[in-house]
C-alpha positions in Angstrom: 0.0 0.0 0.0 1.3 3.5 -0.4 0.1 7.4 -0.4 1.8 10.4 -1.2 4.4 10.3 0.3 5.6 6.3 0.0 4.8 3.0 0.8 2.7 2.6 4.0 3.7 -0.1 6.5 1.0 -2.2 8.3 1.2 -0.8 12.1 -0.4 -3.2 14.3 -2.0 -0.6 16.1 -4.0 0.2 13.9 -5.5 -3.4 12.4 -9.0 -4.1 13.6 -9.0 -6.1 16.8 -9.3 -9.8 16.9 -12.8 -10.9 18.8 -11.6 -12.4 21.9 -11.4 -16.5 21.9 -13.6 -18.2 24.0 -15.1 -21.6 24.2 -18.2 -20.4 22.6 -16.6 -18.6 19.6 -14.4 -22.4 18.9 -17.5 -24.2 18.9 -19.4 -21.6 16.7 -16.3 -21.6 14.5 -16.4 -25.3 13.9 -19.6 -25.7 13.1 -19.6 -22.7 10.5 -16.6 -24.8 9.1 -19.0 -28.0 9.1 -21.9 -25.9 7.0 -19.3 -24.9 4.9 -17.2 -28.0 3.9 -18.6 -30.9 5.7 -17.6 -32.8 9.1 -14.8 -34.6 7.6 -13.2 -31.5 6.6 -12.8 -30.1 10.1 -9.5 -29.9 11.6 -8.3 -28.3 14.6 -5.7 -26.2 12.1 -8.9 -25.3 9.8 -10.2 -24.1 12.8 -7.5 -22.2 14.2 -7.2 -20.4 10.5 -10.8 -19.3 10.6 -10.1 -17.7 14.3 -7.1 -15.9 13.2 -4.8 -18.0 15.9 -2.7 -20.9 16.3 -4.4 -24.5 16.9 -2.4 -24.7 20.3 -4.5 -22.0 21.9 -7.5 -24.3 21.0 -6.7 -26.7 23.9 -7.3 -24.2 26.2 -11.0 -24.3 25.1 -11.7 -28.3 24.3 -9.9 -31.5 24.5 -9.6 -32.7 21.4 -11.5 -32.3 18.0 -13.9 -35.1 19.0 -14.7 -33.1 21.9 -15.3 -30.1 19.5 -17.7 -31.6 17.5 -19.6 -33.4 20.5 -19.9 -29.6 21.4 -20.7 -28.5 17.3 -23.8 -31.1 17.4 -25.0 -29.6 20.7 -24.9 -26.5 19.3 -26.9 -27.4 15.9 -29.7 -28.6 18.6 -29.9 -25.3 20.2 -31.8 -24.6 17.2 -34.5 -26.8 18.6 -37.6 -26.0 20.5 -39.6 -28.7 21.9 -43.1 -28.3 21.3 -45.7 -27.2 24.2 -49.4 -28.2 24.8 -50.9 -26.0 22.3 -48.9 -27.8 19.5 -51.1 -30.9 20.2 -51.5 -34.5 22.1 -48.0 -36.4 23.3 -48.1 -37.9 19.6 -48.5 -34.7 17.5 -45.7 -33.2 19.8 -43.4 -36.1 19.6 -43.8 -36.1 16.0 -43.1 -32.1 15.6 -40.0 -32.5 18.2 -38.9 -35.0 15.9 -39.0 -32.8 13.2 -37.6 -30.2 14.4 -34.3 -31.8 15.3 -33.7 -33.5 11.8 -34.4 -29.8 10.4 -32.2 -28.4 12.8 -29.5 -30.9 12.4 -29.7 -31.6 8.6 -29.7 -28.1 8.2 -25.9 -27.9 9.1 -24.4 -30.5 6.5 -23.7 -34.2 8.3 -23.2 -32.9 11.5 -25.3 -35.7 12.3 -22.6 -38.2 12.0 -21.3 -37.6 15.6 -24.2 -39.1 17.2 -23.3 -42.1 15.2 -20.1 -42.5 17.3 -20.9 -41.8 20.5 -24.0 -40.6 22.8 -24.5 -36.6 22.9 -24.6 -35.9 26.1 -24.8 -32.1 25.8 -27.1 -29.6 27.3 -28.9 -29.4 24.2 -29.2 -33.1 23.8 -30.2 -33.7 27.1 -32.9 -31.2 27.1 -34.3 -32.6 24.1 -34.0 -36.6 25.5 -35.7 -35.4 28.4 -38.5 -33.7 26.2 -38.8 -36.7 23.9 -38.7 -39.4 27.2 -41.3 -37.0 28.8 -44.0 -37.5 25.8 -43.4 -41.4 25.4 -44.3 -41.8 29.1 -47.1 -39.8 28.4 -48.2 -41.7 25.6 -48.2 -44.8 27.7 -44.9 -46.3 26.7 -43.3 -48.5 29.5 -40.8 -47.3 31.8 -38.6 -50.4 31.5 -38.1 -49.7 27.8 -38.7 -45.6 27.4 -35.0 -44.9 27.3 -34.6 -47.8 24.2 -37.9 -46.1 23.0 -35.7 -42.6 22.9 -32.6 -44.3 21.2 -34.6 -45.8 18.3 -36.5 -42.3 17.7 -32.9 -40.5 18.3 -31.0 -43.1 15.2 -34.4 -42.2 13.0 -33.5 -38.1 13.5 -29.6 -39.2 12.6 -30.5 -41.0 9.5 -32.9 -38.6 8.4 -30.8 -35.7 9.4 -28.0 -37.3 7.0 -30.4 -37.7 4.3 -31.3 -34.0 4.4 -28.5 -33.1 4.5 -27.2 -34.6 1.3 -30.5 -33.7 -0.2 -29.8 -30.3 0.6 -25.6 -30.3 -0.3 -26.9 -31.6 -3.8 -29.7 -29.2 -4.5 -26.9 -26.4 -3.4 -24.6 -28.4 -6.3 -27.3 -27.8 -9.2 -28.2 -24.3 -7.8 -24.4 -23.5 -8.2 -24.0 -25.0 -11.4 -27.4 -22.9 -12.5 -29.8 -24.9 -12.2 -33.5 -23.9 -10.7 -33.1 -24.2 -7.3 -37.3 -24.3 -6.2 -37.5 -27.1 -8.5 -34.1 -29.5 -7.7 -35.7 -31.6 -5.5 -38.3 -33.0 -7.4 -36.4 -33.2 -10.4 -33.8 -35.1 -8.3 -35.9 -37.3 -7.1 -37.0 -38.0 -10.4 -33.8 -38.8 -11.9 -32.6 -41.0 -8.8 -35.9 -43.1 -9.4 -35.4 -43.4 -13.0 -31.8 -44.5 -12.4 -33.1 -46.9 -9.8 -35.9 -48.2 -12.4 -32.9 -49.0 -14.9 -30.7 -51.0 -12.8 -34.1 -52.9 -11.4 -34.9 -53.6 -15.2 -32.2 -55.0 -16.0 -32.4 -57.6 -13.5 -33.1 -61.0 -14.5 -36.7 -62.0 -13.6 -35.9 -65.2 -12.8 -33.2 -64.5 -10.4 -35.3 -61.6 -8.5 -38.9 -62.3 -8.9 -40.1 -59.7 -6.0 -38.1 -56.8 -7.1 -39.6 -57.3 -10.1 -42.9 -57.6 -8.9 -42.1 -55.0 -6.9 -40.1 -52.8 -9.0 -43.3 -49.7 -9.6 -43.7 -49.5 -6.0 -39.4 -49.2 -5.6 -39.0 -46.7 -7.7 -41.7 -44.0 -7.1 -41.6 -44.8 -3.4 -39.3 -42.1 -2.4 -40.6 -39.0 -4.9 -43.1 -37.9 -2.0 -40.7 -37.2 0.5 -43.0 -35.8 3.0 -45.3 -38.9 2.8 -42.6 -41.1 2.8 -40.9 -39.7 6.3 -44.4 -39.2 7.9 -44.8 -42.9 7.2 -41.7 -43.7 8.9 -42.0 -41.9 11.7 -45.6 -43.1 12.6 -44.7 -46.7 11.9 -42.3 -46.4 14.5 -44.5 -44.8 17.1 -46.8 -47.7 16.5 -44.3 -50.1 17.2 -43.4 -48.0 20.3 -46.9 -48.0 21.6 -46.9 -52.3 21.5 -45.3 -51.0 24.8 -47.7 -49.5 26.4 -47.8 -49.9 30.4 -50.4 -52.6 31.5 -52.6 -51.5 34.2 
């Protein structure tokens, strides 16, 4: 840089002041990096860059980078609001809180894929198994198996959460490369169920009789998205509700 009168050195004094570090801003700055490039991508370093500072002074804040990401996933469910009584009966709640976390999960790429490897045990997480425990026992479901009840509903968020998020990643893909954005989604779905239709086709009959039988039903099953995970969802609650406390 220079003026009128020569080059100008950078003064430190006068750069803009670095936000102060805290545990908060690591956290927050990991999971921007997971929105941005995926889980996999995340690296103490990459983190450190994005803070302007050196991954040592990390440790200060957090263990390790499984620890940070424990902490990124609790963070992505702070997003969450667990329903009240005006939203409905236990069911209709359940079913929004339920919701609500694979939105607020799958909307920050595959976060998700910590709760794969370990149990979150964060605030967050543990307001929301509380909420979810709270309207299975009011539904009826057995104490004895209410906290299995939780972990079967909490791997049907992760999966879901993971399947919106690719959803999403590729609809951001075609948007990017100029596609129509409002309308990637169906046409996606589209093409992934002609492609499935293809490879079912060309299946011999006689080797795989029910896919064949089968194969209409296969490939259109997934273009109503909505339907499809409202089916899901209530086909597990049913199952749940076999468990019902016997007076």
């Amino acid at each position: 840089m220079t003026d009128s009168t020569g080059p100008v050195r950078d003064n430190p004094r006068t750069r803009p002041a670095k936000a102060p570090l805290s545990r908060q801003a690591v956290i927050a700055a990991a999971l921007g990096l997971v929105d941005e490039a995926g889980y996999a991508a995340v690296t103490m370093r990459r983190v450190a860059q994005a803070l302007d500072t050196g991954p040592a002074s990390l440790y200060v804040y957090v263990a390790d980078r499984d620890e940070l990401m424990a902490e990124a996933y609790d963070l992505a469910l702070a997003e969450v609001e667990p329903p009240g009584p005006v939203d409905g009966d236990w069911r209709a709640r359940l079913e929004l809180l339920v919701g609500r976390a694979i939105a607020a999960l799958g909307g920050h790429d595959d976060i998700a894929l910590v709760a794969i490897t370990r149990v979150p045990t964060g605030p967050n997480a543990l307001r929301l198994l509380e909420a979810t425990m709270t309207l299975l026992r009011a539904g009826g479901v057995d104490d004895s198996v209410c906290p299995w009840a939780a972990d079967v509903l909490d791997q049907y968020v992760t999966s879901s959460a993971l399947e919106l998020a690719a959803r999403l990643r590729d609809q951001r893909a075609v948007a990017a490369a100029g596609g129509a954005a409002e309308a990637t989604e169906e046409a996606m779905s589209r093409a992934a169920g002609s492609e499935l239709d293809a490879i079912y086709g060309e299946l011999p009959a006689d080797v795989y009789p029910t896919i064949h039988a089968l194969r209409p039903a296969m490939t259109t099953a997934g273009r109503n998205g909505h339907l499809y995970a409202t089916w899901k969802l209530g086909v597990i609650i049913d199952g749940l509700l076999a468990h019902r406390r016997h007076p």
